[in-house]
C-alpha positions in Angstrom: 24.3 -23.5 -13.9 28.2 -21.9 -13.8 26.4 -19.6 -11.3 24.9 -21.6 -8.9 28.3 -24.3 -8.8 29.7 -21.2 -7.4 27.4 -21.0 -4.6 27.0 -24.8 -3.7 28.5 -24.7 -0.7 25.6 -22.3 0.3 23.1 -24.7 -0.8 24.8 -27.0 1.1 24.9 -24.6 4.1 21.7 -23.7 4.5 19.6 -27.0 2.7 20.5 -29.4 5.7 18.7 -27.0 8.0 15.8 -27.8 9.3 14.5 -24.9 7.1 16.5 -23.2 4.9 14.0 -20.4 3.6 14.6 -16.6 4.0 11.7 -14.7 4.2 11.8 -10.8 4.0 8.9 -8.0 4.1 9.3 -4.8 2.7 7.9 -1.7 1.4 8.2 -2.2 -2.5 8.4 1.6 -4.4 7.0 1.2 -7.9 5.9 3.7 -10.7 2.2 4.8 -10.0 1.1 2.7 -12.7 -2.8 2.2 -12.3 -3.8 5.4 -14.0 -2.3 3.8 -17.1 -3.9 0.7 -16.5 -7.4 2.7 -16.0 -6.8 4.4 -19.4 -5.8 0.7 -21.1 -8.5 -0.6 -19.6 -5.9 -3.1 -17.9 -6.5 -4.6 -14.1 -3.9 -3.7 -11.6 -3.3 -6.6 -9.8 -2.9 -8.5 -13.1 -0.5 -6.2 -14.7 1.8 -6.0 -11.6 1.4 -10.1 -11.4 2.7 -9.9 -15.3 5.8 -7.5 -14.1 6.7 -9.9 -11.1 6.8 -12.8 -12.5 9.0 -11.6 -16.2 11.0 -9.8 -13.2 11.6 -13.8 -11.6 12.4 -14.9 -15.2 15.2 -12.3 -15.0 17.4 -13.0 -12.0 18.6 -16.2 -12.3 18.7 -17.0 -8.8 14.5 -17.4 -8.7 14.7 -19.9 -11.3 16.4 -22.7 -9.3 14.6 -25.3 -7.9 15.4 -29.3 -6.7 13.6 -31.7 -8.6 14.5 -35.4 -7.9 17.3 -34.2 -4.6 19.0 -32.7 -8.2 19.3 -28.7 -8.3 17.8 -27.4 -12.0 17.1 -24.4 -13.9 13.7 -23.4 -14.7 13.2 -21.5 -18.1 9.2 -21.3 -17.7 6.8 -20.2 -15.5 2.8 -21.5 -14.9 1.1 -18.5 -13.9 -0.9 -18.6 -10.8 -2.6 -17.1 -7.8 -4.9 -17.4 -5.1 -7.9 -15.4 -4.8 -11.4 -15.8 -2.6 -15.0 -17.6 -4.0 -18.1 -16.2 -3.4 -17.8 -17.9 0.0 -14.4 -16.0 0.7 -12.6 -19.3 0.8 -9.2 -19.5 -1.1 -8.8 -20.8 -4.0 -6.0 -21.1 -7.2 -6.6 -19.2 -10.4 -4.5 -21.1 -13.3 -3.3 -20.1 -16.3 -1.2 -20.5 -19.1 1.6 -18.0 -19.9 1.4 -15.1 -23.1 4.2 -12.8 -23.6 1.5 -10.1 -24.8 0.2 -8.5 -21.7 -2.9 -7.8 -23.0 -3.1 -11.1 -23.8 -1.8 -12.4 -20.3 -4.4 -10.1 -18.3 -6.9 -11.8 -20.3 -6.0 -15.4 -19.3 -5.3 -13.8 -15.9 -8.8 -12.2 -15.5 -10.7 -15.6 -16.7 -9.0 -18.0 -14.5 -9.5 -16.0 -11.8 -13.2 -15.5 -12.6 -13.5 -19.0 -13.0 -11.3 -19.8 -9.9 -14.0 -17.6 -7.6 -16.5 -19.6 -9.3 -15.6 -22.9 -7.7 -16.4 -24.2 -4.2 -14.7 -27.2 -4.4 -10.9 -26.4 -4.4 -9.3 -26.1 -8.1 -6.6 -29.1 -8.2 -5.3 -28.6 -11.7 -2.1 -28.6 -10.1 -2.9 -32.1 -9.1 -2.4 -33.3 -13.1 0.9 -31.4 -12.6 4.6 -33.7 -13.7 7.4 -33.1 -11.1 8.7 -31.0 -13.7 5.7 -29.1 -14.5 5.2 -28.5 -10.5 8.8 -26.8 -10.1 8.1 -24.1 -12.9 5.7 -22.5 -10.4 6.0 -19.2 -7.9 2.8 -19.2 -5.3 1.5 -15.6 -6.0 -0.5 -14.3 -3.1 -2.5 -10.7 -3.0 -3.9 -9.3 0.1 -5.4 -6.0 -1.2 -7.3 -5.3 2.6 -4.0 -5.2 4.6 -1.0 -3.1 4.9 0.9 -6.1 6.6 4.7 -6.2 8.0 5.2 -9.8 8.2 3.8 -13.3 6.7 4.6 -16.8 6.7 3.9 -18.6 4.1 2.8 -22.6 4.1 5.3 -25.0 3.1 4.6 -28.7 2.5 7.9 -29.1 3.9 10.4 -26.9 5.9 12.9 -28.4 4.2 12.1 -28.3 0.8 11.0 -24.2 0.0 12.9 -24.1 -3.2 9.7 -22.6 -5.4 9.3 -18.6 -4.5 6.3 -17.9 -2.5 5.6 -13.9 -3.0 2.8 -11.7 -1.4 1.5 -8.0 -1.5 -0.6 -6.2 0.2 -2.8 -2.7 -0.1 -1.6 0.1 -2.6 -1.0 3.1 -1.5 0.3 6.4 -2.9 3.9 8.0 -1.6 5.3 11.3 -2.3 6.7 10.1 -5.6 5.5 6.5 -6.0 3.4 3.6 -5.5 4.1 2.1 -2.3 3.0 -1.4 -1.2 4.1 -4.3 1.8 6.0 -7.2 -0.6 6.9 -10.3 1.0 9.4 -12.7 -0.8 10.1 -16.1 0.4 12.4 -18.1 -0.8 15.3 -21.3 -0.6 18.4 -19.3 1.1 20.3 -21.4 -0.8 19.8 -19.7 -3.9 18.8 -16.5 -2.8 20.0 -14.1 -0.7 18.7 -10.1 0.3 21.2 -8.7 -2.6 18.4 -11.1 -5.0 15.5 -10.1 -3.7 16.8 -6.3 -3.9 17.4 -7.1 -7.3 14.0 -8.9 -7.8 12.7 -5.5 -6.4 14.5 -3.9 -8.8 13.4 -5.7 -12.1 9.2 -5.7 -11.2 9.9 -1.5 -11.3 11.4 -1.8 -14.3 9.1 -4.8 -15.9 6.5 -1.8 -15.1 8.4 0.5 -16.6 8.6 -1.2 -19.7 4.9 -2.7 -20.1 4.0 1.5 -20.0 5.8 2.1 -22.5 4.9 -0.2 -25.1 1.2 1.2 -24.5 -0.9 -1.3 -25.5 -3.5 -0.3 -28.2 -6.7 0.7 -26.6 -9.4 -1.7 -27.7 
């Protein structure tokens, strides 16, 4: 926490606001990755969720959160997302974490099958400790839209110290994959230079998961 004692007077700034979250849109550049995922027989959406959130495991600043008016440092992450049922209604696909990301687009792929499954809402979270409900980031897809701007619910304006993130449609640039990113977050923890980082670390999360190659089942 050396870090963040450095920046508590930002904290302090920006948390006795009446909201204190930044929220930036973007275009996010990444390696075209979904022929690699075609020939691994890997979903997209699911391998990009796998890249974003090791990428929030790596910059420090997306792992603070206030638990109990206390700032702490998350180590862990409960994968999550919301996707539509068969009445497109939202609902929250929950899983729990692999390292392998064959493995973690598994779990991905079943709670989300079993997520669209539901009518009633999935409140898993609901069983949640305080603890266990900071080591979340709200993950958000909307593969119809090439948006420029969101805003994301909050159950309070004052208190959006877990990440909220959302992307939109792919699309293909001269060079790269392009696609609208939205990160919102507690401003005092991170600033733009973080989520430039953040940015940063999913392309090279990417990067790194092509390389490994999974075996081909």
């Amino acid at each position: 926490m050396q870090n963040f004692e450095r920046r508590r007077d930002r904290f302090a700034l920006f948390d006795r606001m009446d909201s204190p979250a930044v929220n930036l849109c973007f275009t996010m550049h990444l390696p075209e990755f979904r022929p690699w995922c075609k020939e691994q027989g890997l979903g997209p959406f699911h391998v990009l969720l796998c890249a974003v959130l090791r990428a929030i495991l790596q910059v420090e600043n997306f792992r603070y959160r206030v638990l109990e008016r206390e700032v702490i440092e998350i180590d862990r992450l409960h994968p999550s997302y919301t996707v539509v049922n068969q009445h497109f209604d939202l609902n929250f696909a929950q899983f729990d974490w692999s390292d392998d990301v064959r493995e973690f687009v598994a779990r991905s792929q079943a709670a989300g099958r079993a997520a669209g499954a539901m009518e009633a809402l999935n409140d898993n979270y609901a069983g949640m400790s305080a603890r266990e409900a900071r080591e979340q980031v709200f993950i958000t897809c909307m593969p119809w839209l090439d948006f420029t701007s969101i805003q994301h619910p909050m159950a309070s304006l004052a208190a959006p110290d877990i990440p909220s993130l959302a992307w939109g449609r792919f699309r293909s640039g001269p060079d790269c994959l392009q696609l609208p990113f939205s990160v919102q977050a507690h401003h005092g923890f991170v600033d733009g230079y973080h989520i430039h980082l953040l940015a940063q670390r999913i392309a090279a999360e990417l990067e790194a998961i092509m390389l490994a190659s999974p075996f081909i089942l």
